[in-house]
N, CA, C and O of each residue as an XYZ file, in Angstrom:
864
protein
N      -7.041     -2.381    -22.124
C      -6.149     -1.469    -21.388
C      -4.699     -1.791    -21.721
O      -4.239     -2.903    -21.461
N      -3.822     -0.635    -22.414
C      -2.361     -0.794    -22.805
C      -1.597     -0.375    -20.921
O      -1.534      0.619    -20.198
N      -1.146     -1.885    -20.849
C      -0.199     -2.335    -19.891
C       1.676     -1.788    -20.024
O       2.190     -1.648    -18.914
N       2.410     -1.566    -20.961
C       3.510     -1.820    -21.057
C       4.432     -2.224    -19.523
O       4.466     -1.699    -18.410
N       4.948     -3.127    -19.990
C       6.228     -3.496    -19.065
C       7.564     -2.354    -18.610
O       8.724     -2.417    -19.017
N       7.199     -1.717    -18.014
C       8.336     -0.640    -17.367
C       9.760     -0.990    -17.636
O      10.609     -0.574    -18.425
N       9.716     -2.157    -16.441
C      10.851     -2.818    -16.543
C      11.806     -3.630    -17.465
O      12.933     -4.079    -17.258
N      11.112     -3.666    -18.387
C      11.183     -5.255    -19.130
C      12.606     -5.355    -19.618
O      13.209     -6.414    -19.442
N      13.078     -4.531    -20.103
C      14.528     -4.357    -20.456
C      15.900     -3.505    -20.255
O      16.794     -3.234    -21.056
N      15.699     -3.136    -18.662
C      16.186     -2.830    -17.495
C      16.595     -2.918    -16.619
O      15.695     -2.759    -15.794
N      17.685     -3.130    -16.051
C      18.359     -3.642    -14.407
C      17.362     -1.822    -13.719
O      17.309     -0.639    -14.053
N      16.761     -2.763    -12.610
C      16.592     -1.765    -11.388
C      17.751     -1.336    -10.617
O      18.553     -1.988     -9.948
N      17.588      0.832    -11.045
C      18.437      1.436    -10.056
C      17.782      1.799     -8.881
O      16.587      1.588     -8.670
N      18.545      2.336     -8.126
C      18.256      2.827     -6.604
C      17.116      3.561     -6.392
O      16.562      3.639     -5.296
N      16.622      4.277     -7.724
C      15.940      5.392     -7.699
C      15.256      5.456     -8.793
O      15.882      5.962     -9.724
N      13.608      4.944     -9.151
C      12.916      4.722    -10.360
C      11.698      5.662    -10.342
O      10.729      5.581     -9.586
N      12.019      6.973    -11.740
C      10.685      7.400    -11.691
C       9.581      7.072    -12.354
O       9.919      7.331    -13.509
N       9.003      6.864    -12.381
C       7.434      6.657    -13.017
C       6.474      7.441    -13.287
O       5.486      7.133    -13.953
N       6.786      8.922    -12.596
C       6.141      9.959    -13.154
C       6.434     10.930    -12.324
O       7.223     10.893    -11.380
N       5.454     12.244    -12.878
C       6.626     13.299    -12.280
C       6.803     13.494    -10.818
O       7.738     14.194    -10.430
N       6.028     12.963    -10.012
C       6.204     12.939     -8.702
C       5.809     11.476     -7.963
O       5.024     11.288     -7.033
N       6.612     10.528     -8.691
C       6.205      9.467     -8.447
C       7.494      8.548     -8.750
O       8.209      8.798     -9.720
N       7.774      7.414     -7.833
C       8.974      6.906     -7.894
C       8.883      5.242     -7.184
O       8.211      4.930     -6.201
N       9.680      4.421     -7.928
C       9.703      3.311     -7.049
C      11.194      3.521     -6.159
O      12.060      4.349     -6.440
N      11.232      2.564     -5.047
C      12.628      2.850     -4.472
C      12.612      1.388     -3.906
O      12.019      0.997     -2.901
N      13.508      0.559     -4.898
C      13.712     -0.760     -4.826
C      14.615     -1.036     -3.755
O      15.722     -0.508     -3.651
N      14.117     -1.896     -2.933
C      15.048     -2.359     -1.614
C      15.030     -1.680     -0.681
O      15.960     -1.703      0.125
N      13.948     -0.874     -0.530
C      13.722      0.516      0.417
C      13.717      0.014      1.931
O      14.241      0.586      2.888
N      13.070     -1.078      1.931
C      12.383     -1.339      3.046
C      13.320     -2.333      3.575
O      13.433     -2.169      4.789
N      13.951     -3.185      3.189
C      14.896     -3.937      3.703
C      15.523     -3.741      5.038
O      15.302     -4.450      6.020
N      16.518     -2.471      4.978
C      16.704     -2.551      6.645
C      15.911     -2.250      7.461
O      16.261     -1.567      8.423
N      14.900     -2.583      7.338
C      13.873     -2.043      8.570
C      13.215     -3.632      8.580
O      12.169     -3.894      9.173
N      13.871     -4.457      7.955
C      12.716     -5.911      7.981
C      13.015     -6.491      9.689
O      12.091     -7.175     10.128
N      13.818     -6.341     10.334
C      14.025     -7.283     11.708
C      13.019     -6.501     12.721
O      12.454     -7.112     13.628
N      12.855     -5.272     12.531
C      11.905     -4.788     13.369
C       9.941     -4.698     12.605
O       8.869     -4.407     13.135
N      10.271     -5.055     11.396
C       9.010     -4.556     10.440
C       8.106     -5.684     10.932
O       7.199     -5.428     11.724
N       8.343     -7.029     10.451
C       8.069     -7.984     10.429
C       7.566     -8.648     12.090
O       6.568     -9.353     12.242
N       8.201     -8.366     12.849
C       7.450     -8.673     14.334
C       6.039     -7.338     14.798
O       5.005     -7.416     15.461
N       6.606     -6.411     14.165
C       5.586     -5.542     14.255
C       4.339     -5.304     13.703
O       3.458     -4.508     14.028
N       4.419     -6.271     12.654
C       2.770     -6.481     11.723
C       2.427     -7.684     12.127
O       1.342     -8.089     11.710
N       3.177     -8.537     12.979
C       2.897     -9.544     13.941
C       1.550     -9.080     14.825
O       0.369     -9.377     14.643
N       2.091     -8.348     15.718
C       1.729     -7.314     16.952
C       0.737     -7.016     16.550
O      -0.159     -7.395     17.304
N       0.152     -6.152     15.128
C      -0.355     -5.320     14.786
C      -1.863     -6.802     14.500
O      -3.006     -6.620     14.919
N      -1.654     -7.434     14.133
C      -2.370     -8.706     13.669
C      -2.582     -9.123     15.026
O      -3.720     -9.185     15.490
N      -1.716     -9.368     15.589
C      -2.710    -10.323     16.931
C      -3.432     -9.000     17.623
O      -4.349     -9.170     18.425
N      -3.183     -8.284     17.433
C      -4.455     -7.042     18.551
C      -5.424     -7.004     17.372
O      -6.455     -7.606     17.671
N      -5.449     -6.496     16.120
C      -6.819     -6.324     15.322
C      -6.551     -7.086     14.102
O      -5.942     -6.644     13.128
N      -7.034     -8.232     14.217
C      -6.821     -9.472     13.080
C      -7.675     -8.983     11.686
O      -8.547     -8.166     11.388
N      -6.762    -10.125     10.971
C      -7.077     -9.593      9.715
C      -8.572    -10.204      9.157
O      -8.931    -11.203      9.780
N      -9.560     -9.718      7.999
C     -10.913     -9.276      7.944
C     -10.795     -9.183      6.734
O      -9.724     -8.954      6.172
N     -12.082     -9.380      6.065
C     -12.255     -9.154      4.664
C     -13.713     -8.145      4.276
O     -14.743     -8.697      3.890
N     -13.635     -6.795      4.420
C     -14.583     -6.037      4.432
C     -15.131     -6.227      3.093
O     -14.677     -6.854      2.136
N     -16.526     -5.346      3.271
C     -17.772     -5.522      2.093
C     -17.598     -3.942      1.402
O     -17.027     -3.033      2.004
N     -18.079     -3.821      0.301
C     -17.592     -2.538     -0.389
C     -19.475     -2.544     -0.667
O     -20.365     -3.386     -0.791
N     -19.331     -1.002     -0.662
C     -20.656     -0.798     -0.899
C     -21.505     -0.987     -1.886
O     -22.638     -0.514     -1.793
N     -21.177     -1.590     -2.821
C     -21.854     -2.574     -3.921
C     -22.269     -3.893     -3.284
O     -23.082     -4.530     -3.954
N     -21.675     -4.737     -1.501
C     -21.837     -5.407     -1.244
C     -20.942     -6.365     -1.682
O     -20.986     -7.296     -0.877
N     -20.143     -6.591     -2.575
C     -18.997     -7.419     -2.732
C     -17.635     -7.605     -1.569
O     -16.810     -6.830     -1.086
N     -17.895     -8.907     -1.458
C     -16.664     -9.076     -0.138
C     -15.274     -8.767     -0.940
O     -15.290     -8.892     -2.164
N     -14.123     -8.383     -0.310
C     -13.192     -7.407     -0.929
C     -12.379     -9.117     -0.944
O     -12.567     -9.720      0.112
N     -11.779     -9.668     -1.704
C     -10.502    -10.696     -1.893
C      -9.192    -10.731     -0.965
O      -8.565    -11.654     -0.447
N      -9.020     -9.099     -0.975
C      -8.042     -8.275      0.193
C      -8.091     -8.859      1.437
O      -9.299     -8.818      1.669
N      -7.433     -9.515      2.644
C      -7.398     -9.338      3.664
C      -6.855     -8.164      4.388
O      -5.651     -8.070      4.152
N      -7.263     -7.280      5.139
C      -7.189     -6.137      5.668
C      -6.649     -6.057      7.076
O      -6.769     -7.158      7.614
N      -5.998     -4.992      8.014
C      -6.638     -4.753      9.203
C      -5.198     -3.105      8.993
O      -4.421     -2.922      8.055
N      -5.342     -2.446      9.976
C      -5.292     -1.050      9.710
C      -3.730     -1.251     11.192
O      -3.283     -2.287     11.683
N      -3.309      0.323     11.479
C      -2.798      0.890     12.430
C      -2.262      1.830     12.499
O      -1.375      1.788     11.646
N      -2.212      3.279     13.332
C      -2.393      4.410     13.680
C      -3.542      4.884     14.292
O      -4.257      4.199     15.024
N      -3.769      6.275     13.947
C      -4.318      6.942     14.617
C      -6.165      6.750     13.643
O      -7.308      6.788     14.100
N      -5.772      6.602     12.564
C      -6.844      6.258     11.779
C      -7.021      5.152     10.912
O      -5.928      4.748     10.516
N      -7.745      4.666     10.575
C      -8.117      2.965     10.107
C      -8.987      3.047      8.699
O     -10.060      3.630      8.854
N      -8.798      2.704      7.724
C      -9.533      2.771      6.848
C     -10.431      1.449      7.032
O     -10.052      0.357      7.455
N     -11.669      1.810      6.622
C     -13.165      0.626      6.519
C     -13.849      1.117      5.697
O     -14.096      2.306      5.492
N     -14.402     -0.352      4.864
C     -15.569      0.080      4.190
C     -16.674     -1.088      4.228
O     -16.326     -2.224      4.551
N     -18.089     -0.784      3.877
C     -18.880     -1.295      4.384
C     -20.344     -0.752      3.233
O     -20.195      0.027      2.292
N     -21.555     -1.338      3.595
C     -22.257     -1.202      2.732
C     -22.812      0.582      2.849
O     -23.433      1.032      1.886
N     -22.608      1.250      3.743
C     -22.069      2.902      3.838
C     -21.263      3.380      3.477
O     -21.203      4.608      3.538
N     -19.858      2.327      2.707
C     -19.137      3.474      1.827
C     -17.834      3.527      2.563
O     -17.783      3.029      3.687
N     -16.674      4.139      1.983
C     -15.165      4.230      2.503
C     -15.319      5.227      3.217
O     -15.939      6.280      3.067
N     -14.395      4.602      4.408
C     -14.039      5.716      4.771
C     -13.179      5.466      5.884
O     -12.849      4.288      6.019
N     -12.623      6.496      6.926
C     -11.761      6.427      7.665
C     -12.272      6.179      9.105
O     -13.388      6.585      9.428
N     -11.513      5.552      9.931
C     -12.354      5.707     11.868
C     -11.516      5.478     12.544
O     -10.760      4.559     12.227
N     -11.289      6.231     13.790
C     -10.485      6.104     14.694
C     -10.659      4.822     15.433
O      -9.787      4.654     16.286
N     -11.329      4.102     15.363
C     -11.841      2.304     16.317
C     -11.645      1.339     15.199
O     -11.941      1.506     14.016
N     -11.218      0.529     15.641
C     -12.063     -0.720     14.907
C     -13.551     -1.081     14.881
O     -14.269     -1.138     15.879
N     -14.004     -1.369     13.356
C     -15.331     -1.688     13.705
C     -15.808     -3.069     13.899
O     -16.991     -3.274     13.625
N     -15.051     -4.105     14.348
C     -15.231     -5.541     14.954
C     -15.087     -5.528     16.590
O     -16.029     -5.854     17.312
N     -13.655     -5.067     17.160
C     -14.130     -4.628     18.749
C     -14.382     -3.145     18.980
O     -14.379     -2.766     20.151
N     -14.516     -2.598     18.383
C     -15.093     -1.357     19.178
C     -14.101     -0.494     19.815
O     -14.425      0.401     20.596
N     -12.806     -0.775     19.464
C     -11.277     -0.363     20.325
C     -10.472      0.172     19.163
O     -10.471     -0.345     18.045
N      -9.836      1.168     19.484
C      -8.333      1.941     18.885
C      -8.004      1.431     18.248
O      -8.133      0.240     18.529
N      -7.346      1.683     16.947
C      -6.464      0.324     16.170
C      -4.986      0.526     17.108
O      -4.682      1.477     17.828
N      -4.282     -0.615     16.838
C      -3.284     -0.147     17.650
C      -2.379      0.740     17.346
O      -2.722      1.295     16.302
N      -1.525      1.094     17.690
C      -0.517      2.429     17.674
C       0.329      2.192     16.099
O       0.429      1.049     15.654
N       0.754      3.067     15.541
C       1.614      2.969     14.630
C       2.950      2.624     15.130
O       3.538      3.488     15.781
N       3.486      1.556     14.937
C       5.129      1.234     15.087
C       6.037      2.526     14.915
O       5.897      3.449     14.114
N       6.889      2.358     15.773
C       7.818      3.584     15.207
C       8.713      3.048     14.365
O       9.425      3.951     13.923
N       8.977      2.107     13.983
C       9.676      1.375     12.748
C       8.932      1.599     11.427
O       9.576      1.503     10.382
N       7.475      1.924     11.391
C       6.546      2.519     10.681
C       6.660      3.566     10.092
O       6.632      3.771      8.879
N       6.807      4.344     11.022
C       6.811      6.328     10.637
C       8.412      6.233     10.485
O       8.873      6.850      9.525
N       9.111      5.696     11.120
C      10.673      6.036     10.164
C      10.906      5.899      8.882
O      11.615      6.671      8.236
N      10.139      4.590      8.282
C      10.467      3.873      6.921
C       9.455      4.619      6.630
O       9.974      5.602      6.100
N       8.471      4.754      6.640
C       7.325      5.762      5.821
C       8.081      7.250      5.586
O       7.903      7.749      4.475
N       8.794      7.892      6.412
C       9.286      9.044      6.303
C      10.785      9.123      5.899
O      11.380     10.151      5.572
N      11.216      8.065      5.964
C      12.359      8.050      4.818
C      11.986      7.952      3.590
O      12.416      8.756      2.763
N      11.122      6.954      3.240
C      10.856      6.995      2.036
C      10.393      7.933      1.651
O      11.051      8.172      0.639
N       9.457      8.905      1.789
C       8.399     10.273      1.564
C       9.842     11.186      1.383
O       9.891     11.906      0.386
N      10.950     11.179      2.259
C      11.711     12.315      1.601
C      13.107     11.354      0.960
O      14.113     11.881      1.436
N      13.394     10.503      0.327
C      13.722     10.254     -1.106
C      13.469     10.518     -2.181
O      14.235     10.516     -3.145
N      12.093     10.840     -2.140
C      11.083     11.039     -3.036
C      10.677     12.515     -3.129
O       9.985     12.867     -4.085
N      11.085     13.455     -2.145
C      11.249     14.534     -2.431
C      10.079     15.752     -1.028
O       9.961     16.906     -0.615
N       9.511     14.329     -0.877
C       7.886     15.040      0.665
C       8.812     14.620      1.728
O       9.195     13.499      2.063
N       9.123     15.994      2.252
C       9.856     16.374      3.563
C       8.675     16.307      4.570
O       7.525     16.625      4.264
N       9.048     15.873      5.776
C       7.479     16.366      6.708
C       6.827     15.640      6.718
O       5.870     15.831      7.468
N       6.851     14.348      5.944
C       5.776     13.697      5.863
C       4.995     13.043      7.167
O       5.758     12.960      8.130
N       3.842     12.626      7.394
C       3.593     12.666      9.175
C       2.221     11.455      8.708
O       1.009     11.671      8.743
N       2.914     10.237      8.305
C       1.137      9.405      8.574
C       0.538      9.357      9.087
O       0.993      8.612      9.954
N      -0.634      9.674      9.430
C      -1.408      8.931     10.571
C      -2.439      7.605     10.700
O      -3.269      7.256     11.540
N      -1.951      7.051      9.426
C      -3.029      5.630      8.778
C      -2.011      4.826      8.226
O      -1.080      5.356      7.619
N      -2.113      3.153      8.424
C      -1.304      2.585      7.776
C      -2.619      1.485      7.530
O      -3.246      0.914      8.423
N      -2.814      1.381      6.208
C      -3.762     -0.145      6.108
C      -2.574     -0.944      5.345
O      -1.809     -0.571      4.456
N      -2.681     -1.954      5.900
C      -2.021     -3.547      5.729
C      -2.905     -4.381      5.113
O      -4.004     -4.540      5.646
N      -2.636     -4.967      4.059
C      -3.200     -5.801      3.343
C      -2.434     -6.695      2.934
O      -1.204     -6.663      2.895
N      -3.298     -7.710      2.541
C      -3.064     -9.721      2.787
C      -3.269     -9.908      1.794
O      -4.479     -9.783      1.611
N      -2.328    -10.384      0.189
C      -2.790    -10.777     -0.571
C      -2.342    -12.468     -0.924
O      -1.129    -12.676     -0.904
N      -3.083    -13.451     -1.184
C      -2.998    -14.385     -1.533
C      -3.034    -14.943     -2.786
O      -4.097    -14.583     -3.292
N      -2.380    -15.683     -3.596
C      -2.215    -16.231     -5.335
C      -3.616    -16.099     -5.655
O      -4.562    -16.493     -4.974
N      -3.645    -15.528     -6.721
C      -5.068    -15.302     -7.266
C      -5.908    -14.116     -7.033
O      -7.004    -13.814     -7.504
N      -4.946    -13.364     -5.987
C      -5.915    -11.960     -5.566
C      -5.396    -10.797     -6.012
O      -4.198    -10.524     -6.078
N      -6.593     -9.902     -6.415
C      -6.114     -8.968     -7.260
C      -6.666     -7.640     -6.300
O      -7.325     -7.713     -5.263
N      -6.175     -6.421     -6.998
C      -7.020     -5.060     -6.357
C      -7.539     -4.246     -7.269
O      -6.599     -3.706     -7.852
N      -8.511     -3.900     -7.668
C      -9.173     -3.367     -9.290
C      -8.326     -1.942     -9.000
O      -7.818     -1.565     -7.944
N      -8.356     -1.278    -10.330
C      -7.844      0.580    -10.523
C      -8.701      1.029     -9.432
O      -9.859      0.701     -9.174
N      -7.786      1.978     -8.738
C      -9.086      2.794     -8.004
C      -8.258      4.072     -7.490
O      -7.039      3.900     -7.507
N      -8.597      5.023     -7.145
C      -7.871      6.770     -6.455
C      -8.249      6.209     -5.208
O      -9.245      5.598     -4.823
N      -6.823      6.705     -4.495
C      -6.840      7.395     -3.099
C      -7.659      8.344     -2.553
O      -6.985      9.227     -2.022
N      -9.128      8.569     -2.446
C      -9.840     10.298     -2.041
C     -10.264     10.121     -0.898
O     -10.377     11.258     -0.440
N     -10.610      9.318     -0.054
C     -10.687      9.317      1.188
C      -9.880      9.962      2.252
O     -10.358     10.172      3.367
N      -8.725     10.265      1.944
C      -8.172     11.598      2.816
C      -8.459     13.086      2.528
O      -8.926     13.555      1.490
N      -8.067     13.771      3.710
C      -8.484     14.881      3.676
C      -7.539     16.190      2.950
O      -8.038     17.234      2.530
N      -6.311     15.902      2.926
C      -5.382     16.569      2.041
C      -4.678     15.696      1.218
O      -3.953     14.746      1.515
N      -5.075     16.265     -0.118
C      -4.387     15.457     -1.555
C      -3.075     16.079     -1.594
O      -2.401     15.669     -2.538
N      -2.526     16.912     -0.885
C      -1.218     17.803     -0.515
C      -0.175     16.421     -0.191
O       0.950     16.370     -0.687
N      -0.702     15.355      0.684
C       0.090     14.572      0.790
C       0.651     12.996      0.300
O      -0.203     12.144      0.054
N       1.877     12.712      0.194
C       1.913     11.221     -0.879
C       1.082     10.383     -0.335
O       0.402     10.533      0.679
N       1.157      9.498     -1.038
C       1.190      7.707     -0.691
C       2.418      7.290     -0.549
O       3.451      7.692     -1.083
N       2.203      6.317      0.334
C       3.698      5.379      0.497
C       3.327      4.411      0.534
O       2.316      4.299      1.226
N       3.787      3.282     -0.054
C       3.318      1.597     -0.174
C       4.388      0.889     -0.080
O       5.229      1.125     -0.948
N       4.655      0.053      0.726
C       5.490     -0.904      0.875
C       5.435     -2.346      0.353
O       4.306     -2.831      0.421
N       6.094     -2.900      0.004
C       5.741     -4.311     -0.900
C       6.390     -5.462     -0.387
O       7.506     -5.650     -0.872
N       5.941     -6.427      0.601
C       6.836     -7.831      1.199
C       5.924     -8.794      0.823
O       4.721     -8.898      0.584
N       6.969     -9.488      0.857
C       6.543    -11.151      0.758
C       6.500    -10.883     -1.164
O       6.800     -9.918     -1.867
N       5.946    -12.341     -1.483
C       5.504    -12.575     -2.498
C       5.415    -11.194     -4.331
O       4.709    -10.190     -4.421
N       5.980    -11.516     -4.959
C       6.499    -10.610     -6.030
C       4.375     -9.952     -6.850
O       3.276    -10.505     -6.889
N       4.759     -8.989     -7.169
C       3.638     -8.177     -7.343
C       3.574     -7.536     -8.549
O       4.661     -6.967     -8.647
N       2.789     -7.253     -9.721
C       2.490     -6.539    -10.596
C       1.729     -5.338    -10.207
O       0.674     -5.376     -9.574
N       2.267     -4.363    -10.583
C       1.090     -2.871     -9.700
C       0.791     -2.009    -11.160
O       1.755     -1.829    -11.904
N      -0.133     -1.646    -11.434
C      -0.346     -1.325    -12.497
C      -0.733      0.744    -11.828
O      -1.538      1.160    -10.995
N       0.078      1.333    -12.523
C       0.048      2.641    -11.928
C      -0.832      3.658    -13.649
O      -0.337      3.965    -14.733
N      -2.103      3.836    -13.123
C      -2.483      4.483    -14.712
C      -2.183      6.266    -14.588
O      -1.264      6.914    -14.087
N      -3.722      6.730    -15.467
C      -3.552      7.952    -15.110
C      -4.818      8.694    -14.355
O      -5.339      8.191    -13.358
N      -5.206      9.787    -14.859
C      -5.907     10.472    -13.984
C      -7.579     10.060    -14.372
O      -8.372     10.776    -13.761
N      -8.118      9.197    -15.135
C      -8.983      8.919    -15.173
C      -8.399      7.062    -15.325
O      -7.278      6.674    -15.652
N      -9.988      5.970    -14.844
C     -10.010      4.299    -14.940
C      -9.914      4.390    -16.215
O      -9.170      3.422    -16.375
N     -10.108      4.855    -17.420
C      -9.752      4.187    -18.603
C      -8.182      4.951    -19.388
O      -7.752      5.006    -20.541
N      -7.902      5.239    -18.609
C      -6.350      5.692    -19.127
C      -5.328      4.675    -18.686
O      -5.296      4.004    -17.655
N      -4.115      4.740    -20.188
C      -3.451      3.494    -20.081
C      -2.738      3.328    -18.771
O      -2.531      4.314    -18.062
N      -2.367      2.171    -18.432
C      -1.463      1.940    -17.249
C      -0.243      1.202    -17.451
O      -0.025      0.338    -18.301
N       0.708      1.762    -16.347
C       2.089      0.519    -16.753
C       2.545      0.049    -15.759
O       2.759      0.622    -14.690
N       2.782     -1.376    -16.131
C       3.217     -2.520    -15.231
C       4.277     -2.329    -14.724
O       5.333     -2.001    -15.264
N       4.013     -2.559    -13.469
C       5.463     -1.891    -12.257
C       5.996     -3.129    -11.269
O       5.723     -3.011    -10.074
N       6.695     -4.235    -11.670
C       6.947     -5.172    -11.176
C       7.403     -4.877     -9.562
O       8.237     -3.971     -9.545
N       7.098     -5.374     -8.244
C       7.381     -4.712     -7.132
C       7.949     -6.590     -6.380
O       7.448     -7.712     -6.465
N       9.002     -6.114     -5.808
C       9.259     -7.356     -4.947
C       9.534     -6.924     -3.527
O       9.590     -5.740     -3.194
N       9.664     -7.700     -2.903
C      10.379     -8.055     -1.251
C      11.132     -6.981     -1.176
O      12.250     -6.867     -1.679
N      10.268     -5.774     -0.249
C      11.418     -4.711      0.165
C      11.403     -3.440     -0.813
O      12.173     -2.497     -0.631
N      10.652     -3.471     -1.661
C      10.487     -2.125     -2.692
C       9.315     -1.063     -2.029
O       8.295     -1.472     -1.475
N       9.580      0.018     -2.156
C       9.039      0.880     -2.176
C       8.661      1.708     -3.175
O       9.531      2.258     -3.851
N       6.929      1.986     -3.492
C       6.718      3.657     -3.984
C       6.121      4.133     -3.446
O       5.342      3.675     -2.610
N       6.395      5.885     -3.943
C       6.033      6.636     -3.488
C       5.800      7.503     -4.360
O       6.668      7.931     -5.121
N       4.235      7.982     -4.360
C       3.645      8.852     -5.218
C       2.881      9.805     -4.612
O       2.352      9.605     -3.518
N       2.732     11.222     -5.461
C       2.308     12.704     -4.659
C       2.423     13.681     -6.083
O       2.977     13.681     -7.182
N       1.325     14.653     -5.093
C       2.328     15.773     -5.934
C       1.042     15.757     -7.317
O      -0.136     15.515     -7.053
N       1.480     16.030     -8.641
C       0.187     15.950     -9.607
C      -0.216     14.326     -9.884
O      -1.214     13.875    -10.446
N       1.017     13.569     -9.234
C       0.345     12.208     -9.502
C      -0.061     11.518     -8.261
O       0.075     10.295     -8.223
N      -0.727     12.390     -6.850
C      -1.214     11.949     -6.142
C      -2.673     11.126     -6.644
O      -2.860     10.044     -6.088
N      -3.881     11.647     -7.825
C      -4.920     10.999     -7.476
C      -4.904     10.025     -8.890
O      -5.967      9.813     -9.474
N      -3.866      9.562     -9.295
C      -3.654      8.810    -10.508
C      -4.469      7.052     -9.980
O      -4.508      6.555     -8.854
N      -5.004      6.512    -11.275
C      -5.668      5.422    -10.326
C      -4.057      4.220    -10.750
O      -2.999      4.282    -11.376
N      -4.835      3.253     -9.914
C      -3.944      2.120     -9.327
C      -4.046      0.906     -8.941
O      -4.620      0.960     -7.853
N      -3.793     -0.295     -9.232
C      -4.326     -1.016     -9.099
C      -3.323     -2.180     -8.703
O      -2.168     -1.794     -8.522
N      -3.645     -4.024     -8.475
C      -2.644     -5.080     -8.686
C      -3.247     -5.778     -9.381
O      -4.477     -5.790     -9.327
N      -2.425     -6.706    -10.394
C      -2.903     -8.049    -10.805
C      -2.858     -8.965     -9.880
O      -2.419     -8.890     -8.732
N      -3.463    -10.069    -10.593
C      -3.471    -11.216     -9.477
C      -2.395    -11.677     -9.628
O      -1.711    -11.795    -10.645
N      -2.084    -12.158     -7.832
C      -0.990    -12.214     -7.987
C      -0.885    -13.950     -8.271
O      -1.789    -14.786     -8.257
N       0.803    -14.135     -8.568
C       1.205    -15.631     -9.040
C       1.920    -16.331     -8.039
O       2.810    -15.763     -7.406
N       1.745    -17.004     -7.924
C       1.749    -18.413     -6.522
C       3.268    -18.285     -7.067
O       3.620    -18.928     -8.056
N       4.177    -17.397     -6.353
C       5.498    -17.683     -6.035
C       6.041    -17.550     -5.053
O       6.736    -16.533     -5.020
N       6.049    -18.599     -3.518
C       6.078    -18.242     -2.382
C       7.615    -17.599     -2.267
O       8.649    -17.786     -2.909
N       7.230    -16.685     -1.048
C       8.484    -16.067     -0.873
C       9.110    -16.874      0.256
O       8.349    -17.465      1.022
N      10.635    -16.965      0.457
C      11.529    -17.490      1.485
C      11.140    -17.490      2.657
O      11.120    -18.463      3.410
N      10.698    -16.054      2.963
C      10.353    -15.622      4.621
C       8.929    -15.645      4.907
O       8.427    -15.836      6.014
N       8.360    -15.446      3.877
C       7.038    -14.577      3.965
C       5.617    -15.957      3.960
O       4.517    -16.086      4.498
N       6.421    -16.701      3.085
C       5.307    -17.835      2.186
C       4.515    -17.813      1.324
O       5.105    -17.248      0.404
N       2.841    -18.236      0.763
C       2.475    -17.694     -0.235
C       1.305    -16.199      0.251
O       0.093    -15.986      0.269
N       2.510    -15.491      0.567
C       1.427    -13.907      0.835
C       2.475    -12.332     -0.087
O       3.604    -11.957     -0.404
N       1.638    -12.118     -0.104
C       2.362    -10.629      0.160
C       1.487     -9.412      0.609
O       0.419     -8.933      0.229
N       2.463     -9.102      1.650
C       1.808     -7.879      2.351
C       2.188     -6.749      2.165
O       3.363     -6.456      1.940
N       0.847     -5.607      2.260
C       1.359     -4.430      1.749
C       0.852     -3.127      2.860
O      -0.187     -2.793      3.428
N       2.144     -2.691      2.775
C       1.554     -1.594      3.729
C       1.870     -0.150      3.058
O       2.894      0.353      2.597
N       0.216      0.396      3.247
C       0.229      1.428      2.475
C      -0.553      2.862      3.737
O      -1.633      2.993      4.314
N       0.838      3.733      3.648
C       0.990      4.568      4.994
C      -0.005      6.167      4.016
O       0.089      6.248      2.791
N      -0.663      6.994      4.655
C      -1.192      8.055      4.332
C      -1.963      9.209      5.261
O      -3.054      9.126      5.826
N      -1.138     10.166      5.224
C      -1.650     11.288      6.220
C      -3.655     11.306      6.054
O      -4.127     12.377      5.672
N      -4.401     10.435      6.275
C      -6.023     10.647      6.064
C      -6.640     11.422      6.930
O      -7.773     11.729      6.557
N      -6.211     12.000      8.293
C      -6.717     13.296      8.945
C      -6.724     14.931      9.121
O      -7.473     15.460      9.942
């Protein structure tokens, strides 16, 4: 698989496209860190984080746990979305409103006015953990972006194309970057490398990602 380095011989501007409806937005997330960061606190001590089984039966590397109105799970039945948690049996908790602001700023930088999440899965990655290529189809309108947020610990995201064996390019993501993709490059696949044991200042050796999407 041809990787090229995006970045490699480039200062990051304010505003990076990557394809035609697809963009990084470096430092996006930053002012929202004093409220972000106690709030995936919150979000963790009500529905802790979990390492679900994918229906091949492989435990996922990912640490997980969800919040909004809908929760992504998967299990030896397959992906999919649920209004409960399936460990207590209860609501995930509410989406932060520090959540839907930074999710909906970012969505209209990027050009998706309106944007309205109702799913945020949060994921835990630790040195050595990766996320294979895979499409977003578990929601119900491909009408709307993705938004992914990137803290803690520095990240390789490999963004391909519309089929797993089409080339992909390396999208270096740090502390506070945002993309946001939609539009004809909503079902493009996607993936991370593993990541490299470079703890971050605040964060330590994690990086968390929160990836917001209208799935109802």
């Amino acid at each position: 698989m041809q990787t090229p380095d995006l970045f490699a011989d480039q200062p990051l501007d304010p505003h990076i496209a990557i394809g035609a409806q697809a963009f990084v937005l470096p430092g996006c997330a930053l002012p929202y860190l004093d409220a972000l960061l106690p709030a995936i606190d919150a979000i963790v001590e009500a529905a802790p984080w979990r390492q679900m089984v994918t229906p091949g039966g492989f435990t996922m590397s990912v640490a997980l746990t969800n919040c909004g109105a809908l929760g992504w799970t998967s299990d030896r039945r397959g992906y999919r979305y649920s209004a409960t948690d399936p460990q207590s049996g209860q609501a995930w908790p509410a989406m932060p409103a520090v959540f839907s602001a930074l999710a909906q700023h970012a969505a209209n930088l990027a050009g998706f006015s309106h944007f309205q999440p109702d799913a945020c899965l949060i994921n835990r990655y630790r040195p050595g953990t990766k996320l294979s290529l895979h499409q977003d189809r578990d929601e119900r309108d491909y009408g709307q972006p993705i938004v992914s947020v990137s803290l803690g610990m520095p990240a390789i995201f490999l963004f391909g194309g519309q089929t797993r064996a089409g080339k992909s390019t390396k999208i270096p993501l740090k502390h506070g970057d945002v993309m946001v993709w939609g539009g004809v490059d909503r079902l493009r696949f996607h993936g991370v490398l593993p990541l490299e044991d470079q703890p971050h200042p605040l964060l330590g050796g994690q990086r968390i990602n929160l990836t917001f999407r209208k799935a109802g």
